[in-house]
C-alpha positions as CSV (number, residue, x, y, z in Angstrom):
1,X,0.0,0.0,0.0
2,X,0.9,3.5,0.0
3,X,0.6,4.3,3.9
4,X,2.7,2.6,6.7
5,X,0.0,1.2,7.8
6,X,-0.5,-0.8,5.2
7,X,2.7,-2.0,4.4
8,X,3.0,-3.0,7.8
9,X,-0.2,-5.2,7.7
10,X,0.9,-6.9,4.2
11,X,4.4,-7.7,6.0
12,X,2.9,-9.3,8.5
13,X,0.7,-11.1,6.4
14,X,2.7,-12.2,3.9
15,X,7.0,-11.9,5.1
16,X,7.5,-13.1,1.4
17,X,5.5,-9.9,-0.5
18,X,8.3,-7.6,0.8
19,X,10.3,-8.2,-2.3
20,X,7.0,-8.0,-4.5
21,X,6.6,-4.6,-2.7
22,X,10.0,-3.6,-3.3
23,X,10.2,-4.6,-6.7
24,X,7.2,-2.3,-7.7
25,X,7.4,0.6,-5.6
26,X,11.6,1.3,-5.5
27,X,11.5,2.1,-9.1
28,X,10.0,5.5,-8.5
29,X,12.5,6.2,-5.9
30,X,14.9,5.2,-7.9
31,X,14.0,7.4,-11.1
32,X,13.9,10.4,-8.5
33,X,17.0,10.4,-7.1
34,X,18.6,9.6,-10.5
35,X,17.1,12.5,-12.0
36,X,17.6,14.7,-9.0
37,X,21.9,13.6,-9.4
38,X,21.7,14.3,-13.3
39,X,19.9,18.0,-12.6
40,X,23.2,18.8,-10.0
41,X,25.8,17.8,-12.1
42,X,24.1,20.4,-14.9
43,X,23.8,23.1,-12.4
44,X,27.2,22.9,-11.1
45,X,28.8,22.6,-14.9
46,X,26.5,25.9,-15.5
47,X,27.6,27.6,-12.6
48,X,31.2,26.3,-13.4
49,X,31.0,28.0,-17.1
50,X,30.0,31.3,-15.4
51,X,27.0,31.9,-18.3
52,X,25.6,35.0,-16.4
53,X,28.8,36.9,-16.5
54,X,29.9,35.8,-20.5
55,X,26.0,37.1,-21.6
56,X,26.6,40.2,-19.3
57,X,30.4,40.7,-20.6
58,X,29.1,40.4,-24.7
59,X,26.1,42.6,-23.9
60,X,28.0,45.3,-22.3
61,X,31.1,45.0,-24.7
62,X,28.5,46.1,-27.1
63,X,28.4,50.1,-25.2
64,X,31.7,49.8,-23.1
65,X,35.7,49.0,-24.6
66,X,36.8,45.5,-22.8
67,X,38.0,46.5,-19.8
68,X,35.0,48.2,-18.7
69,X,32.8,45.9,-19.9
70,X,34.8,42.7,-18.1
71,X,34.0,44.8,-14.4
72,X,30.7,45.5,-15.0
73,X,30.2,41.7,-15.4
74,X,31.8,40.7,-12.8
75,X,29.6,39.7,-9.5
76,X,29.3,42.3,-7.0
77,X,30.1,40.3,-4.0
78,X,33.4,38.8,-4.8
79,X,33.6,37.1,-1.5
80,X,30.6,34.6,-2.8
81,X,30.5,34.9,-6.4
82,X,33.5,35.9,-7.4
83,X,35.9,34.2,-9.5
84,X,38.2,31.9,-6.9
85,X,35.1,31.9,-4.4
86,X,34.0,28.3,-5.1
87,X,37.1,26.6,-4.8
88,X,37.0,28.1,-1.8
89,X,33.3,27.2,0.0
């Protein structure tokens, strides 16, 4: 079943239906957590590519020369976002 209750009950009814139990329900935990791994390693490779400061670097290169336009993408708070600050954390 889906409540504790339930499962309990069918355990002690049947000791045996525990792997029948198992077998359909630890799919969908499975597929969850799977997923859930796959989504981190994406935001971690899009944090590590810095996306937000390239599209605000090639926007701003557009009205400012380089330099300019390289600090004015750059985070504000160095100490969190900056560009050594997750090697560091």
């Amino acid at each position: 079943g889906q409540d504790f209750r339930g499962f309990v009950e069918a355990l002690f009814t049947d000791p045996l239906s525990l792997l029948k139990v198992m077998a359909t329900t630890m799919p969908y935990a499975t597929h969850f957590y799977m997923n859930y791994l796959v989504l981190q390693w994406v935001t971690h490779c899009m944090n590590l590519t810095r996306y937000v400061q390239l599209v605000k670097f090639v926007l701003f290169r557009r009205i400012y020369d380089d330099e300019v336009a390289r600090e004015m993408a750059e985070p504000e708070d160095q100490d969190y976002y900056g560009m050594g600050s997750r090697s560091a954390r």
